[in-house]
C-alpha positions as CSV (number, residue, x, y, z in Angstrom):
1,X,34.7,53.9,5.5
2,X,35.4,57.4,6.8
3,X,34.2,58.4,10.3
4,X,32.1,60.8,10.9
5,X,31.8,62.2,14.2
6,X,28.2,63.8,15.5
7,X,29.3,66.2,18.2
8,X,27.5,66.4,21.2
9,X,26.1,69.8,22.7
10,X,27.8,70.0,25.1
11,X,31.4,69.7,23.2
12,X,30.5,73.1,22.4
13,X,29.4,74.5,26.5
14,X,33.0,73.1,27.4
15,X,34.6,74.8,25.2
16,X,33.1,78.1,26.2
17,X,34.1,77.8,29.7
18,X,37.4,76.2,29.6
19,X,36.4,73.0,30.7
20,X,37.9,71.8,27.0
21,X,41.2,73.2,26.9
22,X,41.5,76.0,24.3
23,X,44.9,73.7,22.7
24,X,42.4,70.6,22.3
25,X,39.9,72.8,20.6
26,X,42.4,74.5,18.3
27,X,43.9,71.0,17.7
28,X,40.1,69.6,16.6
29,X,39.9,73.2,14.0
30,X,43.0,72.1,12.7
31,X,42.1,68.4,12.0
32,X,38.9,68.8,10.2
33,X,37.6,68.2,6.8
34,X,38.4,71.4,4.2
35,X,34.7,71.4,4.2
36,X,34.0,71.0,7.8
37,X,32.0,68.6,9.4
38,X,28.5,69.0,9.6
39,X,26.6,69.6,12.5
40,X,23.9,67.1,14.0
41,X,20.6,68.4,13.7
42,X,19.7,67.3,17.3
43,X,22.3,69.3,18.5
44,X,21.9,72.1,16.7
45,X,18.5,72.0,17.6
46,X,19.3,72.1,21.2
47,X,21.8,75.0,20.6
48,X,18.5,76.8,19.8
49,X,16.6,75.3,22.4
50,X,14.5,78.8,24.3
51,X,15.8,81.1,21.9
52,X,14.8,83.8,21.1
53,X,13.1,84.0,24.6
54,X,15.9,84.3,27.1
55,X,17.4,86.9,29.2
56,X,20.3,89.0,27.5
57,X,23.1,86.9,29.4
58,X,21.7,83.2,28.4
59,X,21.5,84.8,24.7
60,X,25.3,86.3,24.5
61,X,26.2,82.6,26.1
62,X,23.9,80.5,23.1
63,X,25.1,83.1,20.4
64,X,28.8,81.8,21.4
65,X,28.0,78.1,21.4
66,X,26.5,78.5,18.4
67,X,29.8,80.5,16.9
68,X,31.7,77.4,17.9
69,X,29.7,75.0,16.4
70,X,29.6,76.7,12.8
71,X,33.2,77.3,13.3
72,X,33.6,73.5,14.1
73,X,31.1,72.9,10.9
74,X,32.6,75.8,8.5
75,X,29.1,76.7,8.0
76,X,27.5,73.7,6.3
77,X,23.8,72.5,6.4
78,X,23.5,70.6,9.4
79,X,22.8,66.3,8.9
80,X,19.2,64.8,8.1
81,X,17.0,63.8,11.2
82,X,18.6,60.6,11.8
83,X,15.1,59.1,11.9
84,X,14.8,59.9,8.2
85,X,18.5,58.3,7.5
86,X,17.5,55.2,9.3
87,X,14.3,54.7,6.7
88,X,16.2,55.5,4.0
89,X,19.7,54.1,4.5
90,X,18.9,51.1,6.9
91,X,15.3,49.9,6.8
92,X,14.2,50.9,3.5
93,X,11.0,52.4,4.1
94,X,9.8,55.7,3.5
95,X,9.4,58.0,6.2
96,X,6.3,58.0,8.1
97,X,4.4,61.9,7.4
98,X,2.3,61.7,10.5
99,X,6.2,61.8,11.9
100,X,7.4,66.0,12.5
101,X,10.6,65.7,10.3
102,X,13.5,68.3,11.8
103,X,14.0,70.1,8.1
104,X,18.1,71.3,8.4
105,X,17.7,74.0,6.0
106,X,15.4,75.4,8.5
107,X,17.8,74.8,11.2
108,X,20.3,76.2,9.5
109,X,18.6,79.4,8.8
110,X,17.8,79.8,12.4
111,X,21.3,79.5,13.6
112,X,22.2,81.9,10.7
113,X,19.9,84.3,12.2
114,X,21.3,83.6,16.1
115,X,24.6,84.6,14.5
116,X,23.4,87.9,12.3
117,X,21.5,89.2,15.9
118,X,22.8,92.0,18.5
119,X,20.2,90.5,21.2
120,X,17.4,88.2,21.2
121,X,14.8,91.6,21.2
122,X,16.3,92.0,17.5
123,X,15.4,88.1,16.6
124,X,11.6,88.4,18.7
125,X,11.3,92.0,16.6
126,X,11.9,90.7,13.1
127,X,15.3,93.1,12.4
128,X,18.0,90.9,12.3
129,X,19.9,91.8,8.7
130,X,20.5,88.9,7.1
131,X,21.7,87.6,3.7
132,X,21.0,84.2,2.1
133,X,18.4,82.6,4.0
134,X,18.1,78.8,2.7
135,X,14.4,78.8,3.1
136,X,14.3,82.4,1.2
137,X,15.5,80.6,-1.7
138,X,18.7,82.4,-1.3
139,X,16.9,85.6,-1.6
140,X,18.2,89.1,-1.3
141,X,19.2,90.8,2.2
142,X,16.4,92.1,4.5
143,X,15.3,91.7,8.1
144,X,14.4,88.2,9.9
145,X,13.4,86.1,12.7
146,X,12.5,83.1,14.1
147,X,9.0,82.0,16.3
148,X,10.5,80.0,19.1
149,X,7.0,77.5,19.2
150,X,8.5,76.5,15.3
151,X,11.5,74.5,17.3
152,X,9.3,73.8,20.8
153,X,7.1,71.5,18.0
154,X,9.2,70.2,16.1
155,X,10.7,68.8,19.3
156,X,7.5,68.5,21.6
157,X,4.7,68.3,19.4
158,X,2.9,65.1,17.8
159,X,5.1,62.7,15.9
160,X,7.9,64.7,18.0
161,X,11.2,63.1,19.1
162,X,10.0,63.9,22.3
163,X,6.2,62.3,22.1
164,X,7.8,59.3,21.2
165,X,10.2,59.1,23.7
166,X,7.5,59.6,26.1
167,X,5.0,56.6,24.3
168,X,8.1,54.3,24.6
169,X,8.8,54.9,27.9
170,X,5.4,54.5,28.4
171,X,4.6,51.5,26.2
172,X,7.8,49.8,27.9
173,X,6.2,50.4,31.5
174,X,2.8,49.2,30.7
175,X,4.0,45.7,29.4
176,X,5.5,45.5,32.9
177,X,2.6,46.7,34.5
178,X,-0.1,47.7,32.6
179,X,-2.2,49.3,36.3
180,X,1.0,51.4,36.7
181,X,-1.2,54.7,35.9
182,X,-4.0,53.8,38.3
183,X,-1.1,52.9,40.9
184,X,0.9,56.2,40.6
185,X,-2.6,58.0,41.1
186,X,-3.3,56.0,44.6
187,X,0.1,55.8,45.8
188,X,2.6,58.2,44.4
189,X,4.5,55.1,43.0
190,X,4.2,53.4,39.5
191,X,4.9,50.0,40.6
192,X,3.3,48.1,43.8
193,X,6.3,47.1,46.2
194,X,6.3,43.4,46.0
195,X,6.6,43.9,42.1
196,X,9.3,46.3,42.7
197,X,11.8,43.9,44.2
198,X,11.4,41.9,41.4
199,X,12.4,43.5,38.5
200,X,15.0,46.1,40.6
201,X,17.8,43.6,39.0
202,X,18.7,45.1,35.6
203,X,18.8,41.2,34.3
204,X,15.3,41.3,34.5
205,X,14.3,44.1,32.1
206,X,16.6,42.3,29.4
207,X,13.6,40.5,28.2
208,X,11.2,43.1,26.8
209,X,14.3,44.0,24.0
210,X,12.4,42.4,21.8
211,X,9.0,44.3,22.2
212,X,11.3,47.7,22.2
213,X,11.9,46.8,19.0
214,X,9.2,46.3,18.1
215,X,7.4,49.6,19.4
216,X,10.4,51.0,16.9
217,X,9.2,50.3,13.9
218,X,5.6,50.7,14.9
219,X,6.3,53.9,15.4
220,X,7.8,53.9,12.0
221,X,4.5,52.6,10.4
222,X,7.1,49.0,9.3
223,X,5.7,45.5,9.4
224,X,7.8,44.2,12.6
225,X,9.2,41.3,10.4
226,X,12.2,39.3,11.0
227,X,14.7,40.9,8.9
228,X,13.3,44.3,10.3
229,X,13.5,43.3,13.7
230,X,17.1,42.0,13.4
231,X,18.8,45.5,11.7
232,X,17.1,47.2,14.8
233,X,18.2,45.3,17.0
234,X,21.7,45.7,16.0
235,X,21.4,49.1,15.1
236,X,19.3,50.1,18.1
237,X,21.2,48.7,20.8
238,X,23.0,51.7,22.5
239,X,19.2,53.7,22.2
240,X,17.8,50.1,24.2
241,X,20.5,50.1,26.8
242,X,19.7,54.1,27.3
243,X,15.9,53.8,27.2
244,X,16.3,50.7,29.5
245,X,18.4,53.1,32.5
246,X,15.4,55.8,31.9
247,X,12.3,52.9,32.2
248,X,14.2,51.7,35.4
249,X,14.1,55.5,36.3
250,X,10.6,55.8,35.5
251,X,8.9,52.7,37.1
252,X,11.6,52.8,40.2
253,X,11.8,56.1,41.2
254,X,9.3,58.4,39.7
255,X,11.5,59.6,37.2
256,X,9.4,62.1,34.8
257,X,10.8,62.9,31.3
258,X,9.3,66.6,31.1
259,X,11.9,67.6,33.9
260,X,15.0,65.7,31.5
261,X,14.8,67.2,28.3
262,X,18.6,66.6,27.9
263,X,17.6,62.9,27.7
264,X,14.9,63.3,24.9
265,X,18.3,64.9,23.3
266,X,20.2,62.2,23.9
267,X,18.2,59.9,22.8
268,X,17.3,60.9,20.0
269,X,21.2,61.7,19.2
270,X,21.8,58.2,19.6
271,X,20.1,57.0,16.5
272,X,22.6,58.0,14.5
273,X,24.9,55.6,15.4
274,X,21.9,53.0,13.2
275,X,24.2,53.9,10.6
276,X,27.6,52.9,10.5
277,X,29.6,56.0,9.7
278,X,28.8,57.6,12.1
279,X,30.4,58.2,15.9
280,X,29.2,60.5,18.7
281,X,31.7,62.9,20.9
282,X,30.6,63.9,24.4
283,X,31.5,65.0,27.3
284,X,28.7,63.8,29.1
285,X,29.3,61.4,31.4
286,X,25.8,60.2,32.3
287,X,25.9,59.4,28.8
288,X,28.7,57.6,28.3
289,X,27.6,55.5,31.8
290,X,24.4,55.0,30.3
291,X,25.6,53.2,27.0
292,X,28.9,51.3,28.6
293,X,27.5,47.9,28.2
294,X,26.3,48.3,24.6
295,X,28.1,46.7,21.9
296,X,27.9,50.4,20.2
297,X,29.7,51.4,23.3
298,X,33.1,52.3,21.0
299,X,31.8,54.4,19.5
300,X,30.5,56.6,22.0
301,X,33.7,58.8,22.6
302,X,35.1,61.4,24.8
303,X,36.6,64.2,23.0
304,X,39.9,63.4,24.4
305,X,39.5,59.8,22.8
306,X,38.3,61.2,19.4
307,X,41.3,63.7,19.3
308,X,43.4,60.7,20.1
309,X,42.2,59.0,16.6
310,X,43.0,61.8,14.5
């Protein structure tokens, strides 16, 4: 089975400032596929994350990242929501519609447009020339732009990535302790302090795996049966051991997921890796700490590991 590597974001920031050495980046162009490989549609996502409403300096540094990554990609239609691969590869189900579906042609047109713009006044004005738009049908050149709320609900909006991250973490916290609203309101704290002590070994959260996986395909509109159950919880496990590091975060020390977008990101980058083929290259280190006792750990690499492969 070929591998195919999901590159991280921030790959693509490191190589930009010179935190990736320019000879490891040409090294990478030189190694890939004659067709590229295609870009996650998380990350791209992020790439766009703001746009087109940023100041002139954030847009030159986005409109660079982005160059990168289509260089990195030769072009090509970024991959499927990896929600969507996991129904239709992995669990065999169809994929829920209440559930906002990432589309990549439309991802891909945005980035296209990114790339065609002098600023991001041209993109907020509608006069960015452009050729070939995906969602035009391949129609003929004209002027184009993008509405920066279409990404901010794909990502944020209901049946988001990011509303579910927030009902697991939720649902996860209530089964611990289910007053843990009422608490934070009276005290400032989620969790009362004799309960506190009891669950601050990580040992101790190891038992509600189960019910994560459940909340999974319940989120997924799937019968939570055995066979189900199982494939997630092989599939799922480097998403558990991340989403168990954020609960702790949440119930421990006030943690709140609207300030750590980059972990919504994450997250949701990390369910690729429920199908086989594929690997994720970071240089996030969080990450990789995160994930270090998964058994999907190896395949979580640094670039510098990935290169090594080649």
């Amino acid at each position: 089975m070929r591998v195919q590597p999901v590159f991280d974001t921030n790959i693509f920031g490191h190589v930009q400032d010179g935190t990736i050495p320019a000879s490891d980046w040409r090294f990478l162009l030189k190694r890939r596929p004659g067709h590229g490989w295609p870009l996650s549609i998380v990350t791209a996502t992020e790439l766009l994350a703001g746009l087109p409403n940023v100041s002139s300096n954030r847009f030159v540094r986005a409109k660079g990242q982005i160059e990168l990554a289509c260089k990195l990609s030769k072009g090509r239609v970024p991959l499927e929501d990896p929600r969507f691969l996991l129904c239709k590869e992995v669990l065999g189900i169809p994929f829920p519609e209440k559930l906002g579906r990432l589309s990549p042609e439309t991802i891909a047109d945005h980035m296209k447009v990114v790339r065609c713009a002098k600023s991001s006044e041209d993109i907020r004005k509608g006069r960015v020339p452009v050729t070939r738009l995906l969602t035009r049908g391949y129609g003929h050149k004209g002027l184009a732009s993008f509405d920066a709320s279409v990404i901010a609900e794909l990502l944020g909006g209901d049946g988001s990535p990011k509303k579910e991250w927030v009902q697991r973490l939720e649902a996860f916290a209530s089964d611990i302790f289910p007053e843990w609203r009422e608490h934070f309101k009276a005290t400032g704290q989620r969790l009362p302090e004799e309960l506190r002590s009891t669950i601050e070994s990580v040992s101790a959260w190891y038992a509600e795996r189960e019910r994560f996986h459940e909340t999974i395909l319940e989120w997924l509109e799937a019968s939570p049966t055995p066979e189900l159950l199982a494939k997630v919880a092989k599939r799922f496990d480097a998403v558990f051991e991340f989403t168990l590091f954020v609960d702790r975060e949440f119930l421990l020390r006030n943690y709140n997921p609207e300030k750590h977008d980059s972990d919504v990101y994450d997250q949701f980058q990390l369910h690729y890796l429920a199908m086989d083929r594929f690997v994720i290259v970071t240089e996030d280190t969080d990450l990789l700490t995160r994930t270090a006792k998964s058994t999907q750990a190896e395949r979580i690499q640094s670039l510098d590991k990935f290169l090594q492969s080649l």
